[in-house]
N, C-alpha and C positions, 0 to 999 in steps of 0.2 A: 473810642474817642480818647480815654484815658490815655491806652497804649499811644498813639498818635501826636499826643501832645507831650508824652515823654522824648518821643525820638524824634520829633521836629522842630521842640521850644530851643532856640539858639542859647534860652539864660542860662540851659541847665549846664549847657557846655563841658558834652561827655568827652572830651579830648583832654581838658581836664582830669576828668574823672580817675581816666586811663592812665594819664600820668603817673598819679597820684596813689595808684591801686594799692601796686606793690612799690610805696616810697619805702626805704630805709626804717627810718620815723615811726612810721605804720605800722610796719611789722614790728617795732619794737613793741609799739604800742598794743598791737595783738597780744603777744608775749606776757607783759605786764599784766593784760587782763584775764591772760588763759591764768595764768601764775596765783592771781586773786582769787580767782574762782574753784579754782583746786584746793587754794591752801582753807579757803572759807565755808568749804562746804564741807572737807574732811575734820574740821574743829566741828560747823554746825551737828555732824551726821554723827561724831562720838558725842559731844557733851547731850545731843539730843536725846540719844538711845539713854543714856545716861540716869538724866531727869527724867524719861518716861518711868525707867525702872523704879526710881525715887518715888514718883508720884504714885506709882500704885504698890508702893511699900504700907507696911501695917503698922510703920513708926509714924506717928503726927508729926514730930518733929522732922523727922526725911520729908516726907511726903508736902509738909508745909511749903518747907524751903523751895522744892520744886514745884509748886504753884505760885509763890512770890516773883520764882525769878524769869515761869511763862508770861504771868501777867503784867510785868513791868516790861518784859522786852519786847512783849507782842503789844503793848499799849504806847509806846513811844516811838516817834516815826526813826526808821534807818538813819536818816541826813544828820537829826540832830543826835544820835547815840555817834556820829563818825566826826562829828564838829567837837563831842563831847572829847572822845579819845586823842583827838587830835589837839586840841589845847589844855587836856589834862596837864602838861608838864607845867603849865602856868600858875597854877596849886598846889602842884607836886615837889617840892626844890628837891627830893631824895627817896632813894628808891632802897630803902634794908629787907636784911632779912637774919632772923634773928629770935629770940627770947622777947616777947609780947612785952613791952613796957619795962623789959633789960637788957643787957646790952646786943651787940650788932654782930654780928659774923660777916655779914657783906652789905655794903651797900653802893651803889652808884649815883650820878644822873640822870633823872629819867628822859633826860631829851637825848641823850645817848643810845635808850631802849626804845622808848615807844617814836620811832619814826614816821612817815607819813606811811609808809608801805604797812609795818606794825598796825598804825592807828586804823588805817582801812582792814587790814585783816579782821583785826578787835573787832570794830562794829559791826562788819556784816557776818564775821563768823557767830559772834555771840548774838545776834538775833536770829541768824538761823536756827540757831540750838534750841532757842522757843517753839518755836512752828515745826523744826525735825519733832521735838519732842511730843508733841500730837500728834501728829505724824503716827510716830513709833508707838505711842501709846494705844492708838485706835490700831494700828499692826495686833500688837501684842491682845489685847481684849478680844479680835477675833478669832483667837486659837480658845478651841473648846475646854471646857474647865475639865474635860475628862482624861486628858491627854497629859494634863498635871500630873491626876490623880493616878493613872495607868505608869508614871516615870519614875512617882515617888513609890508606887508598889514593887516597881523593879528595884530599887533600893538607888535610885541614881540622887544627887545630890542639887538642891537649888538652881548653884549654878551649871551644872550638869545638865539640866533639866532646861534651864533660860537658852543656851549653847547648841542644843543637840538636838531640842525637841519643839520649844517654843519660836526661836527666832528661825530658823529656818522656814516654819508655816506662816509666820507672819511676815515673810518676805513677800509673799504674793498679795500684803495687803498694804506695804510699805514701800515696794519700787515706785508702783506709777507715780502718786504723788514725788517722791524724792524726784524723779526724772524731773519733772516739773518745775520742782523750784532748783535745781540745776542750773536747767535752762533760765529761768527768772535771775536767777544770782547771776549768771554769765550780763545778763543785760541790767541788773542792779549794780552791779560795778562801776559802771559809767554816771553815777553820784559820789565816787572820789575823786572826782576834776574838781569838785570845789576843794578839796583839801592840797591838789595839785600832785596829785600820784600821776605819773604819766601813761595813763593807759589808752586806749583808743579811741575814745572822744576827745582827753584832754588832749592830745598828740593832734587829732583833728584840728584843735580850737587854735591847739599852737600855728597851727600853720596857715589854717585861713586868717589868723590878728595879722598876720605876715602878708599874704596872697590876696588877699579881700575877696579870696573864691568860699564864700560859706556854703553856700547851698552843694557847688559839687563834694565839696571834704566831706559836708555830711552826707551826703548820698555814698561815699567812702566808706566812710562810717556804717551806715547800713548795711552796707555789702559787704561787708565781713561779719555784721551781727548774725544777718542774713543766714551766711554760709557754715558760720560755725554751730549756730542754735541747729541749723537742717542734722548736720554731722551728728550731734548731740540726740538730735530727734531720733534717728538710723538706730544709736548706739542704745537707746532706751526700750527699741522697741525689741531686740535682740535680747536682752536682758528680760524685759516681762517673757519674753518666749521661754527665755531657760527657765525660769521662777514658779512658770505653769505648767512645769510638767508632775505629773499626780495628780493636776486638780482637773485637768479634761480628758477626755477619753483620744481627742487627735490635735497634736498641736496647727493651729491657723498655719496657712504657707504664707512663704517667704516672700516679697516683690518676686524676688528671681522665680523662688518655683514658681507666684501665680503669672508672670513674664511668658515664660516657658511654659506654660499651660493652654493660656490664649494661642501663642504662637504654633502650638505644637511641633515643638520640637524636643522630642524622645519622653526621654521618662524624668518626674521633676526629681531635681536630687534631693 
């Protein structure tokens, strides 16, 4: 009944739809949002690994700092930390850099730095960097404390040991989650339309205030969410495959190989 009342309801008016698939606009709007999502997740995925290591440092002072800055950023919603970056320059009149309370080597305006693009990066990358950083920290604690102990007997050095021995095994306990909010960040993006970044909702909303077609732009909308989270999905699953080799005795098959299994045809590759 569902299906039915999608492809017979006249409102939804997929001619529209079709139009509108691959507008111009749209794809820009794509673009913009692949852009966000890339640049916000590779800030969250370093600063995160970062502050994991912080937090299970044996300095109080490191290790503090990195509990202050999970717990502020995973306790304030996204919308308002991206309202915040965004009208920061309205507090801001100048941006130095310099001798702390002497003079200046550089300074600018900050409405020249932190742009809307800027301000949306800011907030979703630096809240990502909260939640990576759990994330990465429950990675890291799942690697057996023996395997420390076996790298420092080999004479190899801290970070020798973090690089070589630890994060590598803690990848298999750090991808799926990260896939995840990935995907979650690809569709968290779509709350810089209030700041007006133009990515593929606001690009939508631009066009439906124009078209007074809202319902199909966002059903647009969707079908590119739609299609790039699946992509996303594919690519993550590929990824845990490569991560779990060591820890099973036969890696899971492929769609293809298990395709080609049912179907019987030849031998899976």
């Amino acid at each position: 009944m569902l299906g039915h009342f999608a492809l017979t309801n006249k409102q939804l008016k997929w001619s529209v739809v079709g139009k509108y698939l691959f507008d111009p606009s749209i794809l820009h709007g794509i673009r913009i949002t692949l852009e966000l999502t890339i640049v916000a997740m590779f800030l969250g995925i370093v600063l995160g690994v970062l502050l994991a290591v912080m937090r299970l440092s044996k300095n109080p002072i490191v290790a503090g700092f990195g509990w202050i800055y999970v717990w502020f950023f995973r306790g304030t919603p996204v919308l308002v930390q991206l309202l915040f970056w965004f009208n920061l320059p309205a507090i801001v009149r100048v941006l130095s850099l310099g001798v702390p309370f002497g003079p200046s080597w550089f300074q600018t305006d900050p409405k020249t730095i932190i742009t809307a693009f800027v301000a949306a990066t800011l907030g979703l990358g630096l809240n990502e960097a909260a939640y990576m950083a759990e994330i990465a920290r429950a990675g890291l604690l799942s690697v057996d404390e023996g395997q420390r102990e076996a790298a420092e007997a080999l004479g190899m050095s801290t970070t020798q040991t973090m690089r070589r021995i630890v994060l590598p095994q803690a990848m298999r306990v750090i991808v799926p989650p990260t896939g995840n909010e990935t995907i979650s960040m690809l569709k968290t993006t779509s709350l810089v339309s209030v700041i007006g970044v133009a990515e593929l909702l606001y690009t939508a909303q631009i066009i439906y205030a124009r078209t007074y077609q809202t319902i199909p732009l966002l059903i647009v909308a969707s079908l590119w969410y739609l299609f790039i989270t699946s992509v996303l999905t594919v690519g993550q699953y590929y990824v845990e495959r490569y991560y779990a080799r060591g820890s099973v005795r036969n890696l899971p098959a492929t769609p293809i190989q298990k395709l080609r299994k049912r179907l019987g045809i030849g031998a899976a590759l």
